[in-house]
N, C-alpha and C positions, 0 to 999 in steps of 0.2 A: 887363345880363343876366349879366357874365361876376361882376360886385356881386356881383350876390345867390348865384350857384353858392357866391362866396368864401363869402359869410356863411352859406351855407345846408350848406355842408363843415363849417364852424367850428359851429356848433351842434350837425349833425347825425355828425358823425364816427363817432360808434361804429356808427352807424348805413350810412353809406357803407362803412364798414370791412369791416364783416357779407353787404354787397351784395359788392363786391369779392373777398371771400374765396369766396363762393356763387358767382361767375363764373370765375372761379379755378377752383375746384372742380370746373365743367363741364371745361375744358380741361386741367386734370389726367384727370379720367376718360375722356374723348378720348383720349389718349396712351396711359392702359393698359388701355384696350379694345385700340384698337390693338395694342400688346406683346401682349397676351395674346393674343388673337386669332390675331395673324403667328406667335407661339409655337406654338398649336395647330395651325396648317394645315403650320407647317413639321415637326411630330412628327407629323402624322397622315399628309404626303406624302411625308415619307420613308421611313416605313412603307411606304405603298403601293406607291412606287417600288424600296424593297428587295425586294418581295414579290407585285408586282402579276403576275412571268410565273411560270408554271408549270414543269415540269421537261421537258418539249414544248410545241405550240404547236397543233397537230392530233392528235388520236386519231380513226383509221378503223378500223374494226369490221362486220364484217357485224351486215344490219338482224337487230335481237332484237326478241319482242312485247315490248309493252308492261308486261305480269305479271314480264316478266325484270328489264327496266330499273327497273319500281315507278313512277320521275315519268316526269312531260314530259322534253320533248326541256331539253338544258341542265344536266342534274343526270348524273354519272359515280359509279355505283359503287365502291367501293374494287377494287381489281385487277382490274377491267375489261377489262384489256388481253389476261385469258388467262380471259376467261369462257367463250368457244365454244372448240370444235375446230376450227374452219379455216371455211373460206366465202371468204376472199381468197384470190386464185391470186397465182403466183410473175409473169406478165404482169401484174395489177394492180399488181403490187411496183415492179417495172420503169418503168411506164406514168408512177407517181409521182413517181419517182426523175427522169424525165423533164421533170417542171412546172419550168416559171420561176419559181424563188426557193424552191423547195424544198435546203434547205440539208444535212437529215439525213433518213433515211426509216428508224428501226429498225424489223424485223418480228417479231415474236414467234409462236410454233408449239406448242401445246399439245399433247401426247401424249399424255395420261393420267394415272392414277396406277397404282404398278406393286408386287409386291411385293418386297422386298429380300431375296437368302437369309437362312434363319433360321442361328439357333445352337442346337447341340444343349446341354443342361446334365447332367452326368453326379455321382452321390454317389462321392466319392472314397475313402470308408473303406468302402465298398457290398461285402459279402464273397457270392460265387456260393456255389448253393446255398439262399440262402437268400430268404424271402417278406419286399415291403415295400410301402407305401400310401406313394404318392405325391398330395400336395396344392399346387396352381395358383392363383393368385390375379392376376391383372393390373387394376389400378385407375389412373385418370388423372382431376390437379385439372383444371375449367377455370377456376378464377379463385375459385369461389365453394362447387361441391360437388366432392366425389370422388366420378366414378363408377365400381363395378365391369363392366370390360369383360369380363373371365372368370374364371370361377372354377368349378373340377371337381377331384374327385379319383378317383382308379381305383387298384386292387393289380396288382401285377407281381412274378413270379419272378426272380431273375437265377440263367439256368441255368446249371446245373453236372451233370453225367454223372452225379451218386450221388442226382439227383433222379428220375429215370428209372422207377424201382422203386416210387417213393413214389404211394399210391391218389390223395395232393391232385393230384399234376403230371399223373396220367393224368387222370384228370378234367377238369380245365382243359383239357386239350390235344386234349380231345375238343368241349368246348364251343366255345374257339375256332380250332383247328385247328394252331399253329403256336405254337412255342417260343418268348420271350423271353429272347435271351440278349446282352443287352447294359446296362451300370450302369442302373441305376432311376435314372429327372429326367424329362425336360421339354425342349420346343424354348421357346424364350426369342426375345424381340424379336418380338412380336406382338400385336398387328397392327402392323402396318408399313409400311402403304400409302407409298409413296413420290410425288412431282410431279417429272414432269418434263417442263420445258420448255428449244423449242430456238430458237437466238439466232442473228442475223450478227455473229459477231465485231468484224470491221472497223466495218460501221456499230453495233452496241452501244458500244465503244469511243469515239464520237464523240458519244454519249448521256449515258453512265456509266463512271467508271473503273474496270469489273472488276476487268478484269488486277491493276491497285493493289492489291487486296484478296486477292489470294494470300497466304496462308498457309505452302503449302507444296504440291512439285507442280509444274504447269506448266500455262498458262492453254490455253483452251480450242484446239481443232483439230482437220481434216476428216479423221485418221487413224482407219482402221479396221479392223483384225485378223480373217485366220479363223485360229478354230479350233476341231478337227474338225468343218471343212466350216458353223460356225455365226458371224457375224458380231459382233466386239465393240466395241462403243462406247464411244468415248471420252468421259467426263462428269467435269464437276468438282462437288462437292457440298458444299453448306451444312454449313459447319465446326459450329457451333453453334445447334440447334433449337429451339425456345421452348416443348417438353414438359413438364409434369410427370408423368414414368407411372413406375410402378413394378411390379415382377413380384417376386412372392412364390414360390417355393419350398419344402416341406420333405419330408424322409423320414423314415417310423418304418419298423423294423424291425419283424417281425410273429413273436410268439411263438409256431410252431408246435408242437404235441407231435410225437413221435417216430414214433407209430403213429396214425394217422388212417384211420377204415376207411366205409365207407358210413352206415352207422350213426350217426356223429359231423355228416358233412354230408345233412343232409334238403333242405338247397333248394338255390340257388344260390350255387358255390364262394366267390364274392365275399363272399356273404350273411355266411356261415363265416367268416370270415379276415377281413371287419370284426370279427366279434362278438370275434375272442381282443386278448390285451393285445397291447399295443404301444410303443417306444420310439423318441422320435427322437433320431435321428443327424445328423443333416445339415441345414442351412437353408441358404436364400440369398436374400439381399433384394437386386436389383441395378435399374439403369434404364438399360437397353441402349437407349433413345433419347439417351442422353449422345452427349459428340459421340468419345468414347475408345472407345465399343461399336460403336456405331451401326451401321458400314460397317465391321467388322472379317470376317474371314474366320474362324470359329474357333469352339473349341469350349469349354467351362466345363466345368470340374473344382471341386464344394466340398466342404465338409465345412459344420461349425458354427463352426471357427475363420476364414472365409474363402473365396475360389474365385483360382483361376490361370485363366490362357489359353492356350490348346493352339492356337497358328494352324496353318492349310495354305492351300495354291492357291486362286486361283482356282479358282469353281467354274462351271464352263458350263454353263447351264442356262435352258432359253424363259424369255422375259418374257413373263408374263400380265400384257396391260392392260387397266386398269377405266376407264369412262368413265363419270364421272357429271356430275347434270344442274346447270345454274347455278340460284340460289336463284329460286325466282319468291315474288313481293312481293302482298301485297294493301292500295291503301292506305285507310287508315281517316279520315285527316284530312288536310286540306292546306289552313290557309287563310294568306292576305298575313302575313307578317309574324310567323309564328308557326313551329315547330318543324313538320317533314311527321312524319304518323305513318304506321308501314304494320308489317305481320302478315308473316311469314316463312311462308310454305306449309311445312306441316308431311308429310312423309310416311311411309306402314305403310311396317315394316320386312318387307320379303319376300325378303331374300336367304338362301340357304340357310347362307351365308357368315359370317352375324352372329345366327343362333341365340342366342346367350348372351349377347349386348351388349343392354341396356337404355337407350338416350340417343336421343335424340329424332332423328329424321333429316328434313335436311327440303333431300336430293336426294335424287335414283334411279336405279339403275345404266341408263344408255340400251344398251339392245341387250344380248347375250350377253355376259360376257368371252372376250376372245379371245387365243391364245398365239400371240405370234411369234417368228420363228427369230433371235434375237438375245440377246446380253446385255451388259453394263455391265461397264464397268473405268473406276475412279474414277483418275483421272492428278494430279488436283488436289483440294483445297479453300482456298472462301473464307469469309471473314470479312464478313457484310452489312451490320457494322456501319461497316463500311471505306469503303463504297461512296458514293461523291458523284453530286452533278449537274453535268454541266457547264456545264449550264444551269439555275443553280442560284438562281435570282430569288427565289420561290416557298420553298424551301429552307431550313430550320433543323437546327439538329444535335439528333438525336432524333424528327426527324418520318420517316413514311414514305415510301422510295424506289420508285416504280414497285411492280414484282412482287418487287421483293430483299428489302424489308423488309416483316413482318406491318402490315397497317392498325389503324388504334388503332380496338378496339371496347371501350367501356365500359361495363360491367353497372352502370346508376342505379335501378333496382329491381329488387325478386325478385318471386319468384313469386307474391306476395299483392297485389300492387301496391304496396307499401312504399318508397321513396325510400332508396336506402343510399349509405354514401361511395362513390362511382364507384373501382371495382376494374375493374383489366383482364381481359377473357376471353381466356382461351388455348386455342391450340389443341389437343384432342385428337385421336393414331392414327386415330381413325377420321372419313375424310374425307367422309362423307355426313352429318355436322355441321354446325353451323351455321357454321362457321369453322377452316379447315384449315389455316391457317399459308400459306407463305411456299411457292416450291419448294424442294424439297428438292435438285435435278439440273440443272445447265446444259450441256444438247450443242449441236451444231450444226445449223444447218440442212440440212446434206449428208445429217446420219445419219436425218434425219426421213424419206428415202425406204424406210428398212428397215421402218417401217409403213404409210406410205401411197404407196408405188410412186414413179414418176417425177414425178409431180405433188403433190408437197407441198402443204397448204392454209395457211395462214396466218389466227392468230385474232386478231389486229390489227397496226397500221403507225402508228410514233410519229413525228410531223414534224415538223423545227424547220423554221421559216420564218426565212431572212436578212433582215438588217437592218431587226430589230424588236426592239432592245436598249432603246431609250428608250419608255417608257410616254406614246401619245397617239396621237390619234386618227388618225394616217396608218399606225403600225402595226395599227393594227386595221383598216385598212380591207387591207392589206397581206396579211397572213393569211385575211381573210374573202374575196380575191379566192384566194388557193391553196385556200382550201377548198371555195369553189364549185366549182373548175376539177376539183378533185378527185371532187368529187360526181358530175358531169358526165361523167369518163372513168371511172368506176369502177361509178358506181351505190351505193356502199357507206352506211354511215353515217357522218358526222362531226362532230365533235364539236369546238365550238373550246375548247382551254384557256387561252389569251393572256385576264391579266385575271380566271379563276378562281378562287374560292378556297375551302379545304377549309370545308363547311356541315356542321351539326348537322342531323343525321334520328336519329331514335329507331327500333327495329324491335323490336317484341312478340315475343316466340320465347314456347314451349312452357311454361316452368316455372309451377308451380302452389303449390310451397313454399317456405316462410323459406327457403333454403337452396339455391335453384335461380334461375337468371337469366329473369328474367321479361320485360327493356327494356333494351337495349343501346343507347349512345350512338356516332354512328359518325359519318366526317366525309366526305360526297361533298361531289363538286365541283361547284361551282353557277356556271356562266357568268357571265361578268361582274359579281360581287360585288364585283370594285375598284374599278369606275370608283361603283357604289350607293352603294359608300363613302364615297367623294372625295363625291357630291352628299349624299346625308343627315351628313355634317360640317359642309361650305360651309351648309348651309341653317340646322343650329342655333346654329352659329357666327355668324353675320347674324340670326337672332333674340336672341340673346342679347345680342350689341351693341344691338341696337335697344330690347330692355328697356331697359338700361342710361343709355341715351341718354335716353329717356320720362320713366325716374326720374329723371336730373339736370335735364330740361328742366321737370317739373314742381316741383321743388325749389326751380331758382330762379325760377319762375313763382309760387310762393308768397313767398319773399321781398319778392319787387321790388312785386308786386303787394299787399303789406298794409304796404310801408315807403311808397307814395303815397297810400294809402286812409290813413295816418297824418297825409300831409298836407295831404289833404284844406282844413282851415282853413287853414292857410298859399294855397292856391292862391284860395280864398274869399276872403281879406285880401288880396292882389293885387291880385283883378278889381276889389275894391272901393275900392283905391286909387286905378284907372285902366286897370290893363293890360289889353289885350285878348289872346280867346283865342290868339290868332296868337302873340302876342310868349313867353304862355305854353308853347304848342305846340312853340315853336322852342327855349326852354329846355331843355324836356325831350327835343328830339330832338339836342340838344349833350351833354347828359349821356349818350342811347345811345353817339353816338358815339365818347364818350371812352370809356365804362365795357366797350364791344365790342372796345375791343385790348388788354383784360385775359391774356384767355385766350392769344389771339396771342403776347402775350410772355412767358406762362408755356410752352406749348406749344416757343417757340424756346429756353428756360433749360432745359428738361428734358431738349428733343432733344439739347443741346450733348453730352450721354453717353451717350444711348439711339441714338442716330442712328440715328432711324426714319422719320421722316414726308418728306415729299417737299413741294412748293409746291403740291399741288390740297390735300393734309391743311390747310394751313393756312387758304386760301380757305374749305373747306368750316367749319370751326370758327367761322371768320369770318362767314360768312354765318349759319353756326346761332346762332350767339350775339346776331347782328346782329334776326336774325326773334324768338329769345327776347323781346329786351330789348324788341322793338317793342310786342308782344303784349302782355309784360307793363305796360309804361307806358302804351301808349294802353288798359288794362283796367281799371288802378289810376287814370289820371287819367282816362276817361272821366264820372266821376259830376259831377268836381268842377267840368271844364270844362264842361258843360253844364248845372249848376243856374244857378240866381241866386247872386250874393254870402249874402244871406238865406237861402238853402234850404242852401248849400253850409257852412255855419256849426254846420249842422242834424249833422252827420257821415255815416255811411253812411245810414242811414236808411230808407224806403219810401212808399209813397204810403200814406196815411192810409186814403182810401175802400177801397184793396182790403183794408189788415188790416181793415176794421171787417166786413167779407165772415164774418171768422171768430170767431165769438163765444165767449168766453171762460167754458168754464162749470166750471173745473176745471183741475189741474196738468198732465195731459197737452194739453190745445186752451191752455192758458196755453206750455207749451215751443213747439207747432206754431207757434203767435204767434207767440213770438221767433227761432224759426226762419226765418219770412217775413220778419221785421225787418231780417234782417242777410243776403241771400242770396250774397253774395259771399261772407262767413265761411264758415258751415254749405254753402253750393254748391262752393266751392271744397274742401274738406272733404271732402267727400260723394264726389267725382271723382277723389281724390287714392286713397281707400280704393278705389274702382269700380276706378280705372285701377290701379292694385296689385294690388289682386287679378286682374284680368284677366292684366297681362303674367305676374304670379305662376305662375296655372295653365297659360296656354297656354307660359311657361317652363319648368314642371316635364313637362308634357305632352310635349313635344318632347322633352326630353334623356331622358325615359326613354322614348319612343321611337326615339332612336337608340341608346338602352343596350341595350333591348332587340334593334332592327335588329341592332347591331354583335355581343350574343351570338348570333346564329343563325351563323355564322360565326368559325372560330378564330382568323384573321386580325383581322377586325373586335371579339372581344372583347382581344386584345393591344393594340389600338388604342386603345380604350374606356378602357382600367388606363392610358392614359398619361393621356388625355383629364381623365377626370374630377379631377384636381386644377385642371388650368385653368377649366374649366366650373363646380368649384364656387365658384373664385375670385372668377369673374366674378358667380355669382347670391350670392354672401355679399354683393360691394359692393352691389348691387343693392338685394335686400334691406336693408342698413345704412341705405343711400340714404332707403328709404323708409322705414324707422322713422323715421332722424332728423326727415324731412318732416312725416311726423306728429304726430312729439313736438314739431315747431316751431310748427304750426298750431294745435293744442291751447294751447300757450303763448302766443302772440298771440290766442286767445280769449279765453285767461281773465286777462292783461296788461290786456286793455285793458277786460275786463268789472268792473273791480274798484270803480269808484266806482258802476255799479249793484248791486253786492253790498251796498257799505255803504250807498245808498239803500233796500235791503231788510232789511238789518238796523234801519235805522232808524225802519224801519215795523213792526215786530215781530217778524217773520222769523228765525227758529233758524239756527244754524250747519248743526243736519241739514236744515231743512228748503231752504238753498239749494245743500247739498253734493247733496242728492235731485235737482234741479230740472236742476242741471250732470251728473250721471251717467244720468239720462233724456233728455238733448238729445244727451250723446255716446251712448248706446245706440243713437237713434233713427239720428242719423247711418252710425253704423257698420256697422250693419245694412242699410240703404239700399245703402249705400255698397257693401258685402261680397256682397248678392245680386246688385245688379248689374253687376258684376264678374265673380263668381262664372257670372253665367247667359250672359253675352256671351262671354265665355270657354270654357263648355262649348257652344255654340250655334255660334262658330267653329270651332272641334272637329271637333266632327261633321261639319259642315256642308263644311269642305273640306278637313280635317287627316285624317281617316277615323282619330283615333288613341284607342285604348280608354283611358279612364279611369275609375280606380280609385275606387268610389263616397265612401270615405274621403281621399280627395286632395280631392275637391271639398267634403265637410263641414268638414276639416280648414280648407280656404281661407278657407271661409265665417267658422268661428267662429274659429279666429285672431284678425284683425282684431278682432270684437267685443272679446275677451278681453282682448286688448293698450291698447285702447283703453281700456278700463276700468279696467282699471290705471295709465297714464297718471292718468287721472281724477281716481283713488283718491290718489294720488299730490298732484296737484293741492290737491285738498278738502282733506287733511289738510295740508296749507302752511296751504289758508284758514284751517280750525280753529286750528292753532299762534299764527300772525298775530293771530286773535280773542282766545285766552286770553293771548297776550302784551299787549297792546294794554289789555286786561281788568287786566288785572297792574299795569299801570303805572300805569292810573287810580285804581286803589285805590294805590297808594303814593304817588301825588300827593298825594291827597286826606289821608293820613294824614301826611305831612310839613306 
């Protein structure tokens, strides 16, 4: 036995060489499934693990409907934390502070929004005496149009004593009762609605590093000043605002004649004094939302060259505060796996307060505005860009903090429903918009009693829960036990964010033109999106290996199995010498043996530098290679062992009676023939394209739905841009894998089909007409091959993948194969034709030597 292996090496060598290499080749692709694999889960789990905790771990909120929140329970708003006015008392505060493992409890307290004194604007070259038409303009980008928020103009005297006499200034002074006698302008820095919310120092501090982010000033504290007899607050304020608004000012002077008698004016004074000429004097273009105006005390002197600052005092003065209402949501779509869609409730503008503003509003003032006896003295500002997490898991430099920093909302269509480069929406002045910025005012929780009495409310409670630094499942059950507990003693709403991560929602607003925001992209927070992540990775990452795997097991399942169907007569010449199947069997089960610790000892040479695999890697490659090798030898020597010496002499072959079933009346029922003739060839074939294409689609199926999964979430597509180079690594080998396969099958068809060729040539047979006969039998195949594939593959799908597929992915699969194969073919035939016209060549220069 060990004879004949020698003699059958020594003949067959290039042939064992090729088997060898093909074995090899599995346990190389072993090894870098593996690397690749361990590569991805280690980039996709550090990921996770850098980023799986949020900037808290609990948010409590009073219950909101449904319409406010927009989804189910699991999905957070962007700045959520300061959507209501209060609903948690200072005892719920307390009660929490109380739970077991409650580590941090920050409170937050909404107040309103409030207006900031105005500034007066004055023309500085403005000579008394004399008539002038002042014109207003204040306009604010949000991202995409500039809207005008006001625009008026009105005439004004500035008095002077030698006006007195004059028919225009009695007139006037009769219409409206009262003298103007102060520079012709304008109040400036409006609208101006201001946010302000109030914080626990001590516990914010243990949150967020405020304080850090000073500027200048002095962070926050319970101190609070009378004067005369009115209460002032101490607030620190948002150093720099994310405005674009601008206020236009100008003055003409108004050329009036000397003598103006009734006669001159017939209607109204105004009427008059538009109609005469006029010069301007003065302009001013300024953006008192800057952070140099903002909260200035002061008054504006311009001209055309310019304007100066005139400060004074504090000025004491009630806070009127506005309360408006949280957006309510309608939503329009929401299915698995797909982006949620929902409508911004839009509402009429019916404050008497915004007359002249034209922008969509889509809150509304809840209840009267009301003045209280207090006002503001800014001691500090900060800088929000300053502002960290201390629990900063979750956390990138540039993403949004809590309530310090604006949420990223981005405009991906206008108003026609057009798709545009995603541009950020900003906030404008007026805060019954769709998006109001950031707070503007940080006080304390003490001073919140000067609006709402001894009992402050509080609009939510942010909680870190202890020792749940490490991402797994005992933290979460950790936190999910403080948040019952929470629920329990409070009644409240909570929300877990351990595990978190910011999701794409889209939200419809108002706009209707090129130029207006139609679909904002925004990122809430969707429960447990880290760990979905961790499992839709682990799941395509184990199908993808498992392709990989198919393709090499079927690779060398074609080898081994058409290098024994070769030797076929050899095993034929054997039996007929004497040997029985047994002694044959055991040959063959000597050479598994050997040719199975190929892989093993490439697996061990490679690991020497990759130092990855462990002793079950090896077992496992050992046993798969070991069940390969079985499969394939007892498939390839099945035929030979069980004919007769006689029949096995015969080569592959088929029973006689069943092809005579198919009657031969023509080129296509003549391929089908020889299709039947060889069922191992053309089956093997046929299974090779089926199973390709199968793992093809349900491989491409899967990775783009986890491309897709992973963009619904920001985290998850960060993950994704690392991913897909490993991912496409793996399906390029894959695919390689299975061309080569191909192209190897194809070649051992038409290798060994070649002394029937020249048997049909020698019947009279054209070179086209057996290059035709070869590219209809691979048609036939491939297409066999390619549908069933293709349909077991979308039928999986469906059936328990629930994963949508792109009707072009599945025709793409389909005709691929075909195409390739045909080309192969093509490829093939013209060898044959070369081969014929060579052959052709030489016989005629034999002849003629």
């Amino acid at each position: 036995m060990i004879l004949y292996l020698k003699s059958s090496f020594s003949v067959r060598w290039k042939l064992y060489v090729t088997l060898v290499l093909v074995i090899a080749c599995l346990g190389i692709g072993y090894l870098s499934t593996q690397v690749v694999t361990e590569r991805i889960s280690i980039e996709a789990h550090k990921d996770l693990e850098d980023h799986w905790r949020y900037q808290y771990d609990i948010l409590v909120t009073p219950e909101l409907d449904q319409e406010v929140r927009g989804l189910a329970d699991g999905w957070v708003t962007p700045q959520s934390s300061i959507a209501s006015y209060g609903g948690i008392s200072l005892e719920d505060w307390e009660a929490i502070k109380e739970i077991d493992g409650v580590e941090v409890a920050a409170p937050v307290s909404m107040l309103g929004f409030f207006e900031f004194v105005g500034m007066n604007s004055h023309s500085s070259n403005a000579q008394p005496g004399n008539w002038y038409e002042i014109h207003k303009q204040v306009t604010a980008f949000d991202g995409l149009k500039s809207h005008t928020l006001s625009e008026y103009s009105f005439i004004s005297e500035y008095y002077s004593p030698d006006m007195e006499e004059t028919y225009l200034y009695q007139r006037r002074l009769k219409e409206r009762g009262y003298p103007i006698n102060v520079t012709p302008g304008s109040s400036v820095r409006y609208p101006n609605e201001m946010l302000l919310v109030a914080i626990d120092p001590e516990m914010e501090e243990k949150l967020f590093n405020v304080s850090d982010s000073m500027v200048s000033g002095s962070y926050l504290d319970d101190f609070t000043a009378e004067v005369a007899s009115m209460p002032v607050v101490s607030v620190i304020a948002l150093q720099q605002p994310s405005y674009e608004m601008e206020e236009r000012i100008t003055v003409h002077e108004i050329s009036v004649p000397e003598d103006v008698s009734s006669d001159d004016v017939l209607g109204r004074t105004d009427d008059y004094l538009n109609s005469l000429p006029k010069e301007q004097i003065a302009e001013l273009t300024i953006s008192t939302m800057d952070r140099d105006l903002r909260y200035e005390y002061a008054d504006i002197h311009f001209d055309d060259d310019g304007y100066v600052k005139v400060p004074h005092n504090l000025k004491v003065v009630p806070t009127e505060i506005i309360k408006f209402s949280p957006i309510t949501y309608d939503l329009i779509e929401h299915n698995e796996g797909e982006l949620p869609i929902l409508q911004a409730a839009i509402y009429r503008n019916t404050s008497e307060f915004y007359d002249n503003i034209h922008v969509p509003f889509y809150r509304y003032e809840m209840g009267q505005r009301r003045i209280y006896d207090f006002t503001v003295d800014i001691i500090g500002y900060y800088d929000s860009s300053k502002i960290t997490p201390n629990y900063e898991g979750a956390w990138e430099q540039g993403d949004p903090v809590d309530i310090y920093t604006p949420h990223h909302s981005m405009i991906v269509k206008n108003g026609l429903g057009e798709e545009i480069k995603p541009t950020p929406l900003l906030p404008i002045p007026v805060k019954a918009s769709y998006y109001p910025g950031a707070p503007d005012m940080l006080t304390t929780l003490e001073n919140v009693r000067h609006v709402y009495g001894d009992d402050p409310p509080l609009s939510s409670i942010r909680v870190v829960v202890s020792d749940v630094d490490e991402r797994s499942e005992e933290s979460q059950r950790k936190i999910e036990a403080v948040a019952t507990e929470i629920q329990e003693k409070t009644g409240h709403h909570v929300e877990i964010m351990l595990g978190s991560s910011a999701s794409r929602v889209h939200v419809q607003l108002a706009g209707t033109e090129v130029d207006e925001a139609g679909t904002v992209e925004e990122g809430w927070q969707q429960r447990g999106v880290s760990w979905s992540i961790g499992n839709q990775i682990e799941q395509t990452n184990i199908l993808l290996f498992v392709y990989l795997l198919v393709i090499s097991i079927i690779f060398c399942f074609t080898v081994i199995t058409h290098s024994l169907l070769n030797r076929s007569v050899d095993f034929a010449m054997l039996r007929a010498i004497g040997w029985p199947r047994t002694k044959l069997m055991m040959s063959l089960l000597l050479e598994v043996v050997i040719i199975s610790f190929i892989p093993f000892i490439v697996l061990w040479i490679g690991d020497l530098w990759m130092n990855t695999l462990q002793f079950i890697d090896y077992m496992v490659i050992w046993l798969i290679t070991f069940f390969i090798l079985v499969i394939s030898y007892g498939t390839g020597g099945f035929k030979a062992l069980k004919l007769s010496p006689s029949k096995g002499l015969a080569g592959e072959g088929t029973d006689g009676a069943f092809l005579r079933v198919i009657p031969i009346r023509g080129i296509l029922s003549y391929v089908v023939h020889q299709l039947f003739r060889r069922p191992l060839r053309f089956g093997l074939l046929t299974i090779v394209i089926a199973l390709t294409t199968f793992m093809l689609l349900l491989t491409l199926a899967t990775q783009q739905s986890l491309s897709d999964f992973l963009y619904l979430s920001f985290l998850g597509e960060a993950i994704d841009l690392k991913l897909s180079n490993y991912q496409t690594a793996l399906l390029f080998v894959s695919i390689l894998l299975a061309l080569i396969n191909t192209f190897l099958l194809l070649y051992l068809n038409f290798s060994e089909r070649k002394k029937e060729f020249y048997i049909f040539r020698s019947i009279g047979w054209s070179t086209k007409q057996i290059q035709g006969l070869i590219h209809l039998e691979s048609i036939i195949v491939s297409v066999a091959g390619s549908l069933l594939g293709a349909l077991g593959g979308y039928y999986v799908i469906h059936s328990f993948l629930v994963i949508p597929i792109p009707f072009w992915i599945v025709g793409s699969i389909i005709v691929l194969p075909v195409l390739l194969i045909s080309l192969y073919t093509f490829c093939f035939t013209a060898k044959l034709s070369m081969n014929t016209v060579r052959k052709n060549r030489n016989a005629i220069f034999n002849r003629g030597t």
